[in-house]
Backbone bond lengths (Angstrom), bond angles and torsions (degrees), N, CA, C in turn:
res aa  C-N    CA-C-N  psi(-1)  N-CA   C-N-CA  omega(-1)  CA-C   N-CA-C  phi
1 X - - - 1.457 - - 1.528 111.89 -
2 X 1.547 118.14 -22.59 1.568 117.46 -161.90 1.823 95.50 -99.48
3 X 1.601 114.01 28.65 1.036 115.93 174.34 1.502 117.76 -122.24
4 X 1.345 110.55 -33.39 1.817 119.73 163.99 1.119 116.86 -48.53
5 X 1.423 131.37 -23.38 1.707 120.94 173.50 1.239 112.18 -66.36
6 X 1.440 118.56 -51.99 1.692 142.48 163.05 1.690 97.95 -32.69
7 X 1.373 117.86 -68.82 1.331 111.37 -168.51 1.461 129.04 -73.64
8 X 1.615 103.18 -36.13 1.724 86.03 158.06 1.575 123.31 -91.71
9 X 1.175 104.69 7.52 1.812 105.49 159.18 1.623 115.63 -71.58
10 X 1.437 108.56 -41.75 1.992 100.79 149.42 1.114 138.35 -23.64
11 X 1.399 81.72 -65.35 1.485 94.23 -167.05 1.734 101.39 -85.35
12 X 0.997 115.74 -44.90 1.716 97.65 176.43 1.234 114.03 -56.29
13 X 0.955 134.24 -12.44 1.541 155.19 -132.50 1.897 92.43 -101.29
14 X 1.735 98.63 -58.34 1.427 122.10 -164.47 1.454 95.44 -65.75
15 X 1.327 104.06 -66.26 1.648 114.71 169.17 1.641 124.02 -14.36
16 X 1.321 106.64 -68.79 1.252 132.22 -175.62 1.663 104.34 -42.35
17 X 1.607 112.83 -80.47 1.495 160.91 161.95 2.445 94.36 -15.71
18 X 1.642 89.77 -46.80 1.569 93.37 -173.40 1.633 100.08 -90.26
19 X 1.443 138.45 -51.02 1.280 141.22 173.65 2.076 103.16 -39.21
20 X 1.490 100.98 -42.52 1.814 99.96 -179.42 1.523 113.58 -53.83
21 X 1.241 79.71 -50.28 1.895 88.78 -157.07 1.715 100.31 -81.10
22 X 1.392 128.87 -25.09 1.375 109.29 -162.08 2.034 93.07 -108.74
23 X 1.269 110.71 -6.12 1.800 113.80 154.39 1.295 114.37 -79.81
24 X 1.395 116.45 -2.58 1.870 106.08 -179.39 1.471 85.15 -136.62
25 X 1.005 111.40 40.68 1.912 113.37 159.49 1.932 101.36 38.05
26 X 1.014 135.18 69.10 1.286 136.30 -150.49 1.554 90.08 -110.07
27 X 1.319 115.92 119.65 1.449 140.59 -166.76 1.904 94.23 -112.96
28 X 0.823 115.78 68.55 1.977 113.64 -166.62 1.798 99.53 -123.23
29 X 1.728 108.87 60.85 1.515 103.95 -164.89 0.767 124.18 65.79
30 X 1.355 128.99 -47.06 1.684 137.97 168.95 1.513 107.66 -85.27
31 X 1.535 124.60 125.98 1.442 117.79 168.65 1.484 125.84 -60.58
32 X 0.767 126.43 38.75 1.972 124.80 -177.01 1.785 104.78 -31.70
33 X 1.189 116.67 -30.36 1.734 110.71 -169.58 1.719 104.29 -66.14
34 X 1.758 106.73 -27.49 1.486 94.56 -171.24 1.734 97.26 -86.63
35 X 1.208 137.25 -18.54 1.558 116.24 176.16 2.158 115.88 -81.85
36 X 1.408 74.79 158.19 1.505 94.21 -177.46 1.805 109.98 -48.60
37 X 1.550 113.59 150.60 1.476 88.03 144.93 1.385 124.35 -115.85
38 X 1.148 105.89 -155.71 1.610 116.17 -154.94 1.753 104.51 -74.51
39 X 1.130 124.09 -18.49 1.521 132.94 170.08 1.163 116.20 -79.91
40 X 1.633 118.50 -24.52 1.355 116.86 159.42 1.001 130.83 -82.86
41 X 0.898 112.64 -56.73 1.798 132.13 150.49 1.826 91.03 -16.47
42 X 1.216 134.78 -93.46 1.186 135.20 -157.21 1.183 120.69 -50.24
43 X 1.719 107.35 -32.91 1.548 118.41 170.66 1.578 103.77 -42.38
44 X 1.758 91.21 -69.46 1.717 92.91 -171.84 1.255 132.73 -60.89
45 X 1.534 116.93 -23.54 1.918 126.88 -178.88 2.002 71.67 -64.31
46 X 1.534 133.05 -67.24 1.140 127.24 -155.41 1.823 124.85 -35.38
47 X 1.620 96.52 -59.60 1.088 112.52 144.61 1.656 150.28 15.11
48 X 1.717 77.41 -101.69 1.427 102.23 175.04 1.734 109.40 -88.01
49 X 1.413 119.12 -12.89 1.622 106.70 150.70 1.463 126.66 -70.95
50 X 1.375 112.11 21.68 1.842 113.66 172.72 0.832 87.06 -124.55
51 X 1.476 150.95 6.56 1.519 134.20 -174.86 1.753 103.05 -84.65
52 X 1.201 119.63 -176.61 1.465 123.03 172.72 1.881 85.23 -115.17
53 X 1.144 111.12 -44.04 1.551 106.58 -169.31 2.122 114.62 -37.94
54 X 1.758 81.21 -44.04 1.489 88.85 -175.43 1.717 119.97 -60.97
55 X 1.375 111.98 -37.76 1.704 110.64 169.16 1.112 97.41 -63.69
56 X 1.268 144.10 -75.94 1.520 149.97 -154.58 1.455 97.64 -44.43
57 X 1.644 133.63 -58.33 1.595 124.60 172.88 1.568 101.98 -51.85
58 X 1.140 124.43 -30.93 1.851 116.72 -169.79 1.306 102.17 -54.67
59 X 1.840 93.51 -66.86 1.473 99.28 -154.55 1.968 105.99 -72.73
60 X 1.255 107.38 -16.39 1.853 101.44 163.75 1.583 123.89 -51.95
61 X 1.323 91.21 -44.57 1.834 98.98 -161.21 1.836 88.14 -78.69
62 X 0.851 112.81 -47.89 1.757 125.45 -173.49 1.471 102.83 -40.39
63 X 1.350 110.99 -70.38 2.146 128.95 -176.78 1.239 82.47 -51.05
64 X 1.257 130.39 -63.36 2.086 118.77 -146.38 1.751 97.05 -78.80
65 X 1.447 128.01 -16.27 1.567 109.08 -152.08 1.903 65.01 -111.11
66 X 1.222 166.89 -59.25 1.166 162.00 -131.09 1.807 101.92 -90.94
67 X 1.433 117.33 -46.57 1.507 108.83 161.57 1.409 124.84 -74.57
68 X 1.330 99.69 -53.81 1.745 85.30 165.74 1.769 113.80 -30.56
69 X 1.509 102.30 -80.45 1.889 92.43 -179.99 1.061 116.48 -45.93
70 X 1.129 130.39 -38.98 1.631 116.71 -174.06 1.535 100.69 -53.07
71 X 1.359 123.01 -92.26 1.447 113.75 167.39 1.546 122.94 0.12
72 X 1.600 103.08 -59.89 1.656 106.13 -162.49 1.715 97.92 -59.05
73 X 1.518 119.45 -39.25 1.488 103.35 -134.03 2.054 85.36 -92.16
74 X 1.806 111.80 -3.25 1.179 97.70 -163.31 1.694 97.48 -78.34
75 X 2.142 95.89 -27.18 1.567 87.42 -156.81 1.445 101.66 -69.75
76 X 1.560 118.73 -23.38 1.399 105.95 -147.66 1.587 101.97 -83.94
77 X 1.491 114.01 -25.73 1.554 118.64 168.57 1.217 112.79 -33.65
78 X 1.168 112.96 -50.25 1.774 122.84 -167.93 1.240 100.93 -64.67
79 X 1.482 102.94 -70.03 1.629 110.65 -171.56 1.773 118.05 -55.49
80 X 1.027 108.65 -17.57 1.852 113.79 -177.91 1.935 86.96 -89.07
81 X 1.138 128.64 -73.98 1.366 132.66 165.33 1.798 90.97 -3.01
82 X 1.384 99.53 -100.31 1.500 105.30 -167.58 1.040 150.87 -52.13
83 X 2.062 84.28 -24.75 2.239 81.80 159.57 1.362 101.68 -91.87
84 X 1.439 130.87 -1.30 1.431 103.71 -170.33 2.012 96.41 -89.57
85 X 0.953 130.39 -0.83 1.391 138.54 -150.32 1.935 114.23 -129.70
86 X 1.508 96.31 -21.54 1.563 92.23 -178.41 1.607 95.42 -132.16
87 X 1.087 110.22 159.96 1.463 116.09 173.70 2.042 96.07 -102.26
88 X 0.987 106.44 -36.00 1.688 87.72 -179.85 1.079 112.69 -76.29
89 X 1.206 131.46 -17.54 1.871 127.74 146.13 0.892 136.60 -28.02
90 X 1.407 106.76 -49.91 1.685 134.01 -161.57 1.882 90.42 -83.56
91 X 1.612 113.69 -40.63 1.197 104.31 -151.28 1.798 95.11 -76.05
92 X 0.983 112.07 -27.74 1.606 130.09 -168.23 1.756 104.51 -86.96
93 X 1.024 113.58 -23.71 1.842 103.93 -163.37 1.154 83.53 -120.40
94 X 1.642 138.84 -47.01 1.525 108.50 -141.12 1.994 106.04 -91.90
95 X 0.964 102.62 -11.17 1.507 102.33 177.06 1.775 100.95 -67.36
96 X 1.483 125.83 -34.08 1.509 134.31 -144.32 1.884 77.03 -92.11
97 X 1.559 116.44 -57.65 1.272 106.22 -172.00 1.757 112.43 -71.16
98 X 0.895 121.79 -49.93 1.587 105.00 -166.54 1.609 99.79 -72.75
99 X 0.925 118.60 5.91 1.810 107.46 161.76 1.519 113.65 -61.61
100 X 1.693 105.07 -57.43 1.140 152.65 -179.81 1.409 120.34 -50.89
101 X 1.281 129.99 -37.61 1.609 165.32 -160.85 1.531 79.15 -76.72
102 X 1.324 130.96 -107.76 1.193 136.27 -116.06 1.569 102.25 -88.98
103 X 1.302 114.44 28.80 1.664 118.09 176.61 1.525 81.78 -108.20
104 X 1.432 102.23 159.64 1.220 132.22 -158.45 1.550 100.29 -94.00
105 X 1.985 137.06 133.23 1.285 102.32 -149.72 1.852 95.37 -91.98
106 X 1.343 120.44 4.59 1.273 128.55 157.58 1.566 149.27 -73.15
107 X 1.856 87.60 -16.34 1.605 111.56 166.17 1.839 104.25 -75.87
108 X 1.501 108.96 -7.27 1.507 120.87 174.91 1.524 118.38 -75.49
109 X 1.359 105.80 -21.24 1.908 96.73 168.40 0.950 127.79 -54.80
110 X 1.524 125.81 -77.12 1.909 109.76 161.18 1.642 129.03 16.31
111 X 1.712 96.27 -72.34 1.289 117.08 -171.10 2.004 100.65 -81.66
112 X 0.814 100.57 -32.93 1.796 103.34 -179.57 1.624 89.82 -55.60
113 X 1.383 121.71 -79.42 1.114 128.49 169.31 1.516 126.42 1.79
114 X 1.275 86.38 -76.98 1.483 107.97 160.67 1.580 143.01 -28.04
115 X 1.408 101.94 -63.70 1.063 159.15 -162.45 2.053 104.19 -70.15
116 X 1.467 98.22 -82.52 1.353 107.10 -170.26 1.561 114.48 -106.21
117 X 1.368 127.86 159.89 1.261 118.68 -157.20 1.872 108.79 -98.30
118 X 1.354 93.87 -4.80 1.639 87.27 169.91 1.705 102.58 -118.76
119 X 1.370 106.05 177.36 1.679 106.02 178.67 1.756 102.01 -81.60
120 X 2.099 105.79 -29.19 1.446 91.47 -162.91 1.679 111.24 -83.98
121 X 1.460 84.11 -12.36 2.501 81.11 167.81 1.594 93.41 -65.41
122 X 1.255 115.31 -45.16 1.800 108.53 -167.94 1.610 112.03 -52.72
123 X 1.364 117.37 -46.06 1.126 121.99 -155.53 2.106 101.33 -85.10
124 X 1.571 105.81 -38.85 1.544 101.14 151.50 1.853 131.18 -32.89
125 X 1.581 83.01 -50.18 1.577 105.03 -173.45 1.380 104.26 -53.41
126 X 1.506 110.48 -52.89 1.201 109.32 -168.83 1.728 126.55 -69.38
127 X 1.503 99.10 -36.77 1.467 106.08 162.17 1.109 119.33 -65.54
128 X 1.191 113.29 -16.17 2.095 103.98 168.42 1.292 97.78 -94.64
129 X 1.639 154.99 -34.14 1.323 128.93 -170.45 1.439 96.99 -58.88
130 X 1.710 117.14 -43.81 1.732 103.56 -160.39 1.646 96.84 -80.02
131 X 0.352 154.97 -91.51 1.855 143.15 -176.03 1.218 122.67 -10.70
132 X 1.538 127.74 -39.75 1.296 137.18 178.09 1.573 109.88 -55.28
133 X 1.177 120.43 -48.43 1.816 117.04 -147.86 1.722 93.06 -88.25
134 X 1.686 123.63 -16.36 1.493 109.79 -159.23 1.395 78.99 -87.45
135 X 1.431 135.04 -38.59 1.442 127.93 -169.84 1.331 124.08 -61.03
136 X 1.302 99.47 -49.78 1.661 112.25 -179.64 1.532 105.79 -67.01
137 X 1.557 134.22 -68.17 1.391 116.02 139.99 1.439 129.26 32.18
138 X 1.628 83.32 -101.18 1.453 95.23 179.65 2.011 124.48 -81.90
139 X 1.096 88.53 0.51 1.660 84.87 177.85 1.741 85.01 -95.57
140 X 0.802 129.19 -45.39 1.612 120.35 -179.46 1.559 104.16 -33.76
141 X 1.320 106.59 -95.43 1.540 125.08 174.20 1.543 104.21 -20.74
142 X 1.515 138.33 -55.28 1.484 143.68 166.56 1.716 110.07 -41.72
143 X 1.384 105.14 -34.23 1.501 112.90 -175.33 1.508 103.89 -66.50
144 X 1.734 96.12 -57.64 1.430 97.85 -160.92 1.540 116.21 -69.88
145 X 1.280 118.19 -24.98 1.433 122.74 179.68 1.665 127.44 -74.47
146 X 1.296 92.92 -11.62 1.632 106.75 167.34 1.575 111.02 -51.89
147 X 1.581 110.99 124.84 1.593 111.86 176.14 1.795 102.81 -71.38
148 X 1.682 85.80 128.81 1.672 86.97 158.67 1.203 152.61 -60.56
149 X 1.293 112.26 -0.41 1.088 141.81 -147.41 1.735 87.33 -100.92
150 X 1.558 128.05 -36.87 1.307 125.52 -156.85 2.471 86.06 -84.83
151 X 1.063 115.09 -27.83 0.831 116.71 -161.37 1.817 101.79 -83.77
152 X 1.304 104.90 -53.81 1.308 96.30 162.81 1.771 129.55 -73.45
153 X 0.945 102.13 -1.32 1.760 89.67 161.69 1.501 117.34 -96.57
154 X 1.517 118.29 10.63 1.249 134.79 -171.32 1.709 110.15 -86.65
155 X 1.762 79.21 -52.26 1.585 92.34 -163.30 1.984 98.46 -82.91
156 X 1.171 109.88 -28.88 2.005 111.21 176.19 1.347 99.09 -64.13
157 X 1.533 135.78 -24.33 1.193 132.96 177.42 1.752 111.27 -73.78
158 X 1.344 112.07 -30.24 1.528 122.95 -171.43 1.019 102.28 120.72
159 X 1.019 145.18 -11.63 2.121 139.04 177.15 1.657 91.40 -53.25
160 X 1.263 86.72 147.73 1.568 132.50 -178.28 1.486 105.58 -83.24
161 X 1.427 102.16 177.19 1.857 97.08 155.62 1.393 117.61 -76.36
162 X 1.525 113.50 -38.18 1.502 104.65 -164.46 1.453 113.77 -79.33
163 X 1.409 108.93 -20.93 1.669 139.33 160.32 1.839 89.06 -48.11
164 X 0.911 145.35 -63.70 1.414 134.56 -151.31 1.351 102.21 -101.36
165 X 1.790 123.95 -25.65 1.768 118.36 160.02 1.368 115.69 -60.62
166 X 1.231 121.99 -28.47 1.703 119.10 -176.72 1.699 119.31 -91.01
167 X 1.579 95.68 -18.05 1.816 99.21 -155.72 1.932 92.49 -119.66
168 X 1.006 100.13 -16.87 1.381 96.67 176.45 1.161 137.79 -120.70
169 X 1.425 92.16 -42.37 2.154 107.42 -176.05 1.788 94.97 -79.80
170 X 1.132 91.02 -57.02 1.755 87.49 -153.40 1.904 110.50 -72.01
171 X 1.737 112.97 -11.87 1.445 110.08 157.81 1.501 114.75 -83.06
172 X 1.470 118.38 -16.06 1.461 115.06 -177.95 1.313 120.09 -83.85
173 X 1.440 101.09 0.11 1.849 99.03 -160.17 1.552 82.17 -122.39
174 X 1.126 140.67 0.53 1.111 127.59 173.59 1.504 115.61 -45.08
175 X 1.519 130.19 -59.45 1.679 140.33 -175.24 1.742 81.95 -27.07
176 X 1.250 106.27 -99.95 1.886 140.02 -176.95 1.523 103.93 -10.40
177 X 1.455 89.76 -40.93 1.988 91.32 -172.22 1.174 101.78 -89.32
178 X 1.343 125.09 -13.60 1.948 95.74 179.37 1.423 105.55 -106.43
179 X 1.491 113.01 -13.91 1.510 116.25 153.05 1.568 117.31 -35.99
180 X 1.579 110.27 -67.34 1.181 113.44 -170.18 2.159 122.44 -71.76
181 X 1.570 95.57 -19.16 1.695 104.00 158.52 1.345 114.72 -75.02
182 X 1.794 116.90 -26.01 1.563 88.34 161.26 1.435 137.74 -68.07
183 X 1.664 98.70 -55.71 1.660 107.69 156.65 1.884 107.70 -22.19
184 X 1.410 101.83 -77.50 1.546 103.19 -162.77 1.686 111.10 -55.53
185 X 1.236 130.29 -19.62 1.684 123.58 -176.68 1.687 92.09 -83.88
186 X 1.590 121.97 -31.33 1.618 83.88 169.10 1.399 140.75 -114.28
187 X 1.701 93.97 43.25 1.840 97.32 -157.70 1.494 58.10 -121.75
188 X 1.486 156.74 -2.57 1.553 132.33 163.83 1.302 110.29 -86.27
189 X 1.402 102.37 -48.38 1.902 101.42 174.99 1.610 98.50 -41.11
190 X 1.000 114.00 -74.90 2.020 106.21 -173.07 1.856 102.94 -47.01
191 X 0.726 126.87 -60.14 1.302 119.21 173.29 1.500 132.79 -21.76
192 X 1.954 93.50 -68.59 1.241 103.68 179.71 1.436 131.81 -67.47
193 X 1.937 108.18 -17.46 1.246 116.53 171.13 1.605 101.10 -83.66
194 X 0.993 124.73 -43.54 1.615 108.75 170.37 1.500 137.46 -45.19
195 X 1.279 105.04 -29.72 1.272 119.44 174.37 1.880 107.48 -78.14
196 X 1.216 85.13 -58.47 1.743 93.04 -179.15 1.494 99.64 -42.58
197 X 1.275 119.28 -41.42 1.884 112.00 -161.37 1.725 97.82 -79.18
198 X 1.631 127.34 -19.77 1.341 137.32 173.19 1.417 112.06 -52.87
199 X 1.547 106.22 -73.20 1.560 131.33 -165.39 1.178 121.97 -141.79
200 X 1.488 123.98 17.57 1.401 122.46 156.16 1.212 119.50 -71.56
201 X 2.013 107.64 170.57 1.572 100.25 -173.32 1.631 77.63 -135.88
202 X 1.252 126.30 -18.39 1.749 97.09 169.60 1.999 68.13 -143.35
203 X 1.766 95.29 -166.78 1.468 139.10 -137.45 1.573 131.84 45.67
204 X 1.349 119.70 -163.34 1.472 106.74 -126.06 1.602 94.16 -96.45
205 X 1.436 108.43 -7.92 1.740 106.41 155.67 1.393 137.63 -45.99
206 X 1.522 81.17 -62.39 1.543 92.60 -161.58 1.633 97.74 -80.53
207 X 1.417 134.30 -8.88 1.599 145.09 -161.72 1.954 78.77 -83.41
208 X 1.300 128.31 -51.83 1.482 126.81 -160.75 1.443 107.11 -63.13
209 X 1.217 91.82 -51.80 2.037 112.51 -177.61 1.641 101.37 -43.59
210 X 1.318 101.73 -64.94 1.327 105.89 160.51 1.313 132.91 -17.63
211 X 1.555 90.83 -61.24 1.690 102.09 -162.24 1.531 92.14 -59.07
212 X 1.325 107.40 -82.35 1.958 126.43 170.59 1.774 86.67 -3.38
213 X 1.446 128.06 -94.59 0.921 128.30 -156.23 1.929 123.57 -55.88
214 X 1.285 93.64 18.15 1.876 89.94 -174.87 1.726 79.51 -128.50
215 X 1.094 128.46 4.79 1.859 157.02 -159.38 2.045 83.81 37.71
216 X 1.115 130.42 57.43 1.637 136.44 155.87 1.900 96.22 -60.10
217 X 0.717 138.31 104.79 1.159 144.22 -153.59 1.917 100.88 -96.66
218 X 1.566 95.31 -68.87 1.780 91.72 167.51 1.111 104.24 -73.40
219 X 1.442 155.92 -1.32 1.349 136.29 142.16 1.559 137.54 -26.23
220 X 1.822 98.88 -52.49 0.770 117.97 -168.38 1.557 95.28 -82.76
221 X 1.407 121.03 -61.75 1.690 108.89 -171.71 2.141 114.63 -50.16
222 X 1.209 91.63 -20.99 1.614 91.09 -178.42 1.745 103.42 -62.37
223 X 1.423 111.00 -39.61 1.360 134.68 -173.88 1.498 95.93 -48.76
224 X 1.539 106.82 -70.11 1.464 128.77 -175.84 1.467 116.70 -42.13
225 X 1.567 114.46 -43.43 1.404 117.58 -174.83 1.557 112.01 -85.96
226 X 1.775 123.31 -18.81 1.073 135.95 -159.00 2.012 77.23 -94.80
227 X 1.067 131.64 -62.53 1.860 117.60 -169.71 1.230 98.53 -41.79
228 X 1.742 126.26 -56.53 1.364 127.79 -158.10 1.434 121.15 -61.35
229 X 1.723 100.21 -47.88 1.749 107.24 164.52 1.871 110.55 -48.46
230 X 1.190 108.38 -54.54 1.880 105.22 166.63 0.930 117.05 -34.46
231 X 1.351 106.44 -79.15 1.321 114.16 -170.90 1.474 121.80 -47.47
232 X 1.281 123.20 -36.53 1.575 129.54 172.65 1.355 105.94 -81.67
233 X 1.441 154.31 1.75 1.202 139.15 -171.74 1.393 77.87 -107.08
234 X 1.648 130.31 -57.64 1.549 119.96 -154.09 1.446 105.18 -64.23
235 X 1.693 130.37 -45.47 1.213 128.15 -171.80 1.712 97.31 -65.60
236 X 1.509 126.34 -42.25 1.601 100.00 175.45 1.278 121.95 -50.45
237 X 1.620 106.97 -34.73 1.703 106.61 -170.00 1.731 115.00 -62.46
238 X 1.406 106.95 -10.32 1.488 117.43 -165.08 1.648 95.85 -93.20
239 X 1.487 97.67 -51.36 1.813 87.17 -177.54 1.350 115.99 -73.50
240 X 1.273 117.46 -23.05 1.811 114.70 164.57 1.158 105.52 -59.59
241 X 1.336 126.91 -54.98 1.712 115.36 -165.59 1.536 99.46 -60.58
242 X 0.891 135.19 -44.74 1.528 158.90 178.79 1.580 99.07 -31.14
243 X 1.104 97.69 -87.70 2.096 130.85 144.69 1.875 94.50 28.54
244 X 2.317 78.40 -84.01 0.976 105.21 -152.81 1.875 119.14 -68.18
245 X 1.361 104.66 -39.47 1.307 126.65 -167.68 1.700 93.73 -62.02
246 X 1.000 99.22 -49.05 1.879 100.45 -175.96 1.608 122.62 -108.21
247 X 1.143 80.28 38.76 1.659 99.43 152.72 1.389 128.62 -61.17
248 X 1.085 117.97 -25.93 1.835 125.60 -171.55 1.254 88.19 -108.02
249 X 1.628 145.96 10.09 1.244 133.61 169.72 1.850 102.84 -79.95
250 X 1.321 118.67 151.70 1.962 112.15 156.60 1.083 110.35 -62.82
251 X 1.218 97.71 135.07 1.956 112.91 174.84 1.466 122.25 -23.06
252 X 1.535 105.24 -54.25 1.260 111.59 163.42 1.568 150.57 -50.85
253 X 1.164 87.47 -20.06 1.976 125.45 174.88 1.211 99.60 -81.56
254 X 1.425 130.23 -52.74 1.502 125.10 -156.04 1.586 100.78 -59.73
255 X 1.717 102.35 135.62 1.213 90.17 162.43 1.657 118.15 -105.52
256 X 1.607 94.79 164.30 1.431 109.39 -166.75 1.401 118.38 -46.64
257 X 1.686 127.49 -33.19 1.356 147.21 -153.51 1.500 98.44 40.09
């Protein structure tokens, strides 16, 4: 608690610092005269909170960036599970994924396009490629770092395999795995607004692109502050669940998410 004064003193701080320079048209290398200020800006967040258009972009970008992860974090569980755990996994998946890995998951529209017969399966698609690889990733690496030692006192006891997938792997890799759902909820938020500004027809992407393109200037920053508020409520919701699930871990164990 003796840290929230500190943090919204930042940010009022930032606030303040941007209302100076872009009310006195401040030409300082940086153009400040061409952005909005903060009274306009508020007009328009004001605005566009009486619109119906504006929930309808919420709840769009929200369904596509919340199924996409769902998907991402189920497939990549599996897939981090199985290469970190089988070697004929590894020999079969990991050549197909690290090909795959280092394309950008937004250089994937084209092919989304392509691919599926609506834009909003595409734009799903795309929020699960970028979410998928930080999870699987990191649930891999969570796999492999597990001491053996927890696995063999499992099986000298009589545990099974699936006895040591339920009671061991998948509570031990928890830290690693909600690490890697934080990473992955915000390399989709950038995603999913990228795509939306590509080939969407509503959420809060393609509503900004928009703005830019009619040049609505506080349009667009309302846009800007409305992804960021998302984006920070969903990644809290990940490290709370996170929080919560590994609670019976030592303090020291918990990971940060």
């Amino acid at each position: 608690m003796r840290s929230w004064p500190v943090r919204v003193g930042s940010v009022l701080a930032a606030a303040g610092l941007w209302q100076a320079l872009t009310a006195a048209d401040a030409r300082l290398w940086l153009r400040f005269d061409r952005l909005p200020t903060l009274d306009e800006i508020a007009a328009e967040a004001a605005r566009q909170l009486t619109t119906p258009v504006f929930a309808l972009d919420l709840a769009q970008s929200l369904l596509r960036i919340l199924t996409g992860f769902a998907l991402a974090t189920l497939a990549g569980l599996a897939a981090g599970v199985a290469l970190g755990r089988s070697a004929r996994a590894r020999d079969v998946l990991l050549p197909l994924l690290e090909a795959v890995r280092p394309i950008p998951a937004i250089a994937l529209v084209p092919v989304a396009i392509l691919l599926f017969p609506t834009d909003e399966q595409g734009i799903v698609f795309i929020t699960f490629a970028a979410a998928f690889f930080p999870i699987a990733v990191s649930t891999r690496h969570a796999v492999r770092a597990l001491p053996t030692s927890w696995e063999d006192a499992v099986r000298t006891l009589g545990g099974g395999g699936r006895h040591v997938l339920w009671h061991v792997v998948l509570p031990g890799i928890l830290p690693g795995v909600f690490g890697g759902l934080s990473v992955g909820m915000g390399v989709a938020w950038i995603c999913v607004i990228s795509a939306e500004m590509i080939s969407g027809e509503f959420g809060v992407g393609y509503r900004t692109w928009q703005a830019y393109t009619l040049v609505d200037y506080p349009g667009v920053i309302v846009g800007m502050v409305t992804i960021g508020l998302l984006g920070w409520l969903t990644s809290a919701g990940v490290e709370l669940a996170g929080r919560r699930i590994t609670r019976w871990l030592p303090r020291s164990e918990r990971s940060p998410a």
